[in-house]
N, C-alpha and C positions, 0 to 999 in steps of 0.2 A: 158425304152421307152414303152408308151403305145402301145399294139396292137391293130387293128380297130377291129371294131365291126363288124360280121361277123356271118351267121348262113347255116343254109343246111336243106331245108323241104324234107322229103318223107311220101310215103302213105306205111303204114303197114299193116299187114293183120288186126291186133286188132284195130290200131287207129292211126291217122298222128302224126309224130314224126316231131319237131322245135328242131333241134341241135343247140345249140347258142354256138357259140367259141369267142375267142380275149378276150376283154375288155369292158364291156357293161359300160359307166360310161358317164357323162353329156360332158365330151371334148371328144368321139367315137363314141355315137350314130346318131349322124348327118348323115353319109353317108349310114347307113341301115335302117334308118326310110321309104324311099319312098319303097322299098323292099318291107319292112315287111307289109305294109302297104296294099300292091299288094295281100297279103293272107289271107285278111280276109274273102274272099270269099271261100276258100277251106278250113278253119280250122272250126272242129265241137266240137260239145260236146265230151268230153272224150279224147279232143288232148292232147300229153304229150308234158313237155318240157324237153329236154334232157341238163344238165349241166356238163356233162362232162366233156369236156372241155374249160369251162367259166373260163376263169378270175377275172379281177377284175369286180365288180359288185355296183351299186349303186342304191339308191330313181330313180334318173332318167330313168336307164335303166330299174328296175322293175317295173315304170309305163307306158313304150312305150310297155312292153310285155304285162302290163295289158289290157291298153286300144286295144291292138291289138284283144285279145280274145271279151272283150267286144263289139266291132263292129264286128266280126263275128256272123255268122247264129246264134250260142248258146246266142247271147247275153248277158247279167248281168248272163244271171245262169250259164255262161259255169266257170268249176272248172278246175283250173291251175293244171294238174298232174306234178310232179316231178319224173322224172328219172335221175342216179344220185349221188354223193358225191359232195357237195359243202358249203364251211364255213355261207356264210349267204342268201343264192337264196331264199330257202322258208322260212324265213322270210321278210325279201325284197318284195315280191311278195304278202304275207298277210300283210301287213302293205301300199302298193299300192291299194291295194283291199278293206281294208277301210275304207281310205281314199279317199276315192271316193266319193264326195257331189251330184252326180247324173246332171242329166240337168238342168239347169234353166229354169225359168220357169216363163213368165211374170206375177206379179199379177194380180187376176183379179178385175177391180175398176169398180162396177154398174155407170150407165151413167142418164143424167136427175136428177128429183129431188130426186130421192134415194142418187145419190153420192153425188149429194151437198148435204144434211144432214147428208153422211157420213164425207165427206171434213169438215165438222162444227162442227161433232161433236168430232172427233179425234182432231180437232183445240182447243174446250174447255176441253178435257179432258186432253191434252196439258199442257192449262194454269193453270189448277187445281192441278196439276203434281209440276209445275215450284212454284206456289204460295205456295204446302204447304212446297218444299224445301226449298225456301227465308226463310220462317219463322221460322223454323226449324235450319237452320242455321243462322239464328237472334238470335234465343232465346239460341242456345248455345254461342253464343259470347256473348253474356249478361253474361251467367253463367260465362262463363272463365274471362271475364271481375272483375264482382263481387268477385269471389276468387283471384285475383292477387291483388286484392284494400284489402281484406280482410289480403292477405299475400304476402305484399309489395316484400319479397323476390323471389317472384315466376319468377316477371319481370324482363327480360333481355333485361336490360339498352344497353350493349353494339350493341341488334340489333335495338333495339327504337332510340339510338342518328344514327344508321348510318342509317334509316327510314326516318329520320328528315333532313337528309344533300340531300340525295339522291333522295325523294320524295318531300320534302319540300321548302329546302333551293333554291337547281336545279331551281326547278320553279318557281322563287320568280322574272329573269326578263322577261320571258314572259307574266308572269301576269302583271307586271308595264306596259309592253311595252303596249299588250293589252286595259287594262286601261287608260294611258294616250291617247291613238288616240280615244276612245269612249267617254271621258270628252270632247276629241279637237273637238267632231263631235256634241254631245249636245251641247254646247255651243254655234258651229258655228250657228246652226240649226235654237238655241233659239235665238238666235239677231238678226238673220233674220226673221223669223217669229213675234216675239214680235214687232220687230220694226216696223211694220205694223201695229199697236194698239198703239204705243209711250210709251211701257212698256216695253223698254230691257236694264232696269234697273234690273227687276226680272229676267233676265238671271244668277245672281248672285244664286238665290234661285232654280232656274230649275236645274241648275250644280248640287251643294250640295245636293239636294232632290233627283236627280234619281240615283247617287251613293253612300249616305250614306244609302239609303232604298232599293236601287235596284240593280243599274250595282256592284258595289263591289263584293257584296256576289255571284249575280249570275256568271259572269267572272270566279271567282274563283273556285266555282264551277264544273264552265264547263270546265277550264283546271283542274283541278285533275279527273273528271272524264274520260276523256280524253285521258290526256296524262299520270296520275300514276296510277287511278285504273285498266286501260287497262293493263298496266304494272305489275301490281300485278298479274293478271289474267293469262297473258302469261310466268312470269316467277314461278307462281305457277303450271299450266298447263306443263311445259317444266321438274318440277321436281317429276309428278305426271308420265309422260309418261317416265320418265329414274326409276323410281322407287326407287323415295329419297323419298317418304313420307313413302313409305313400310317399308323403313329401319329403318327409325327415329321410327317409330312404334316398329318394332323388337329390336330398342336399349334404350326401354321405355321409350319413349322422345313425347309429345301430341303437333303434329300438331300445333292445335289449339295457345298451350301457344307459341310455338316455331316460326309459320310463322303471324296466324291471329293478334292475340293479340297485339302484336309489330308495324306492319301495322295499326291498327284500334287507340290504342292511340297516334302515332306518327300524323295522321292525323286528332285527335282529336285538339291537340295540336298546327300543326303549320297551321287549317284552319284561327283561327281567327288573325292570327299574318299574313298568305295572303291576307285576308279579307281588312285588314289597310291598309296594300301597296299598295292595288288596289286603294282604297279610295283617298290615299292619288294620287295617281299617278292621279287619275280622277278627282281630283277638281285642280290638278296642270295644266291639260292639257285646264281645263274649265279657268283657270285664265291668261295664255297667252293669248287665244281666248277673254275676257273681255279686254283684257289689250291695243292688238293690234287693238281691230274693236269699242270696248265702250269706249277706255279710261277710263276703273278702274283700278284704281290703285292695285297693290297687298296688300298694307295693307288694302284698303276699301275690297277690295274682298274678305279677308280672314278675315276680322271683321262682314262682312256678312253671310258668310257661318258661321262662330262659333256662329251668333248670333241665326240665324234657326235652329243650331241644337242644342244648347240649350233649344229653343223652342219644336224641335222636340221631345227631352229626356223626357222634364217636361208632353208632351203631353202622350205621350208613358206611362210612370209612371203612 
């Protein structure tokens, strides 16, 4: 059974004497903090503290005696004397003492146009910061990249295929979904509008044109950056702050080949393979929209499209 915390001041002839008795410990010090707190007016430099009869003793309680001393008259200088037999008090008592980060203390920020060129320029030394880490960690995954190409072996198939299921495959129908409502909105858009010039015929060609050259790639895009590379971020992030990359270090195992490498060709791999989904889900969602408001048929519509993009390839070439 704990005993409370409990102490006894007198004035001595030599110097004030803090008898501390019971159990100074984070579940006893509660009821003798307002107390002790009451003394910091009377305790000076050269006060001792008597451990006598102290019990148990903890961080907690040897920082409620610290800060005691510290906010009396001696302030930071006054020196905790020990009188005494006791297993860890003064230790306890230097290891509260410090530990002691002092007051805080707000910074000071110049105001007018000094800080705003201070505010500017800490902003581009910032991005100069951020800019030469990207590249830096660019041009090492290039490295790491080139050696596992170099030594096919290096690669760990089994976390590439489960990259592929999890980052890739996962988001294969929100991308369709995606895609087909931004075909169903181009198209709606273009027959409306074209049909006001009596050209929504070439709605066939608007469809296929802004998702074989534009909404595809982009869509897709913006969901893996989104929703996987944020994913990669936070669940790399989540084994940096448990300190799994520490380890994997200490069990000579690179990061690099282990987490990046895996991520970075797995999305090499299945972009263009969401790329197509997307396409395909947006000239399908363009050919209902032809089908229902133009009356095109889906073989004219999709012998249109293959015939523009035909066009578009030989152009491109």
């Amino acid at each position: 059974m704990a005993a409370a915390a409990a102490f006894d001041f007198r004035e001595d002839d030599r110097a004030p004497v803090l008898a501390l008795s019971g159990d100074w410990t984070v579940d006893t010090i509660a009821g003798a903090e307002a107390e002790l707190r009451a003394l910091t007016e009377r305790l000076k430099s050269g006060a001792v503290v008597d451990v006598s009869e102290l019990g148990r003793f903890d961080v907690a309680g040897a920082y409620l005696i610290d800060r005691t001393f510290r906010e009396s008259e001696a302030g930071d200088t006054a020196r905790i004397a020990i009188r005494g037999q006791h297993v860890n008090a003064l230790k306890l008592l230097e290891t509260a003492r410090k530990s002691y980060a002092g007051e805080l203390v707000a910074p000071d920020h110049p105001e007018g146009i000094k800080g705003f060129l201070e505010i500017v320029g800490r902003g581009m030394a910032a991005i100069g910061e951020e800019i030469i880490e990207t590249v830096s960690f660019f041009g090492e995954t290039l490295v790491v990249l080139g050696r596992q190409i170099a030594e096919p072996r290096r690669i760990r198939w089994t976390s590439l295929v489960h990259v592929m299921e999890a980052a890739g495959l996962n988001a294969l129908p929100i991308v369709i979904m995606l895609a087909f409502f931004i075909g169903l909105v181009v198209a709606y858009l273009g027959a409306r509008i074209l049909g006001d010039f009596g050209a929504s015929v070439f709605t066939v060609e608007l469809v296929a044109f802004s998702m074989m050259r534009e909404f595809g790639v982009v869509i897709t895009a913006i969901i893996l950056a989104g929703r996987t590379n944020s994913a990669f971020t936070a669940e790399i992030g989540a084994m940096k702050m448990r300190q799994e990359i520490d380890a994997m270090r200490v069990m000579a195992l690179d990061p690099m080949d282990a987490l990046v490498a895996p991520r970075v060709i797995a999305m090499l791999i299945m972009m263009p393979i969401l790329t197509f989904a997307a396409t395909m889900a947006g000239i399908f969602g363009g050919l209902l929209v032809a089908w229902a408001e133009l009356g095109v048929s889906p073989a004219m519509f999709l012998h249109g499209s293959r015939k523009w993009s035909r066009r578009s390839i030989s152009g491109s070439a």
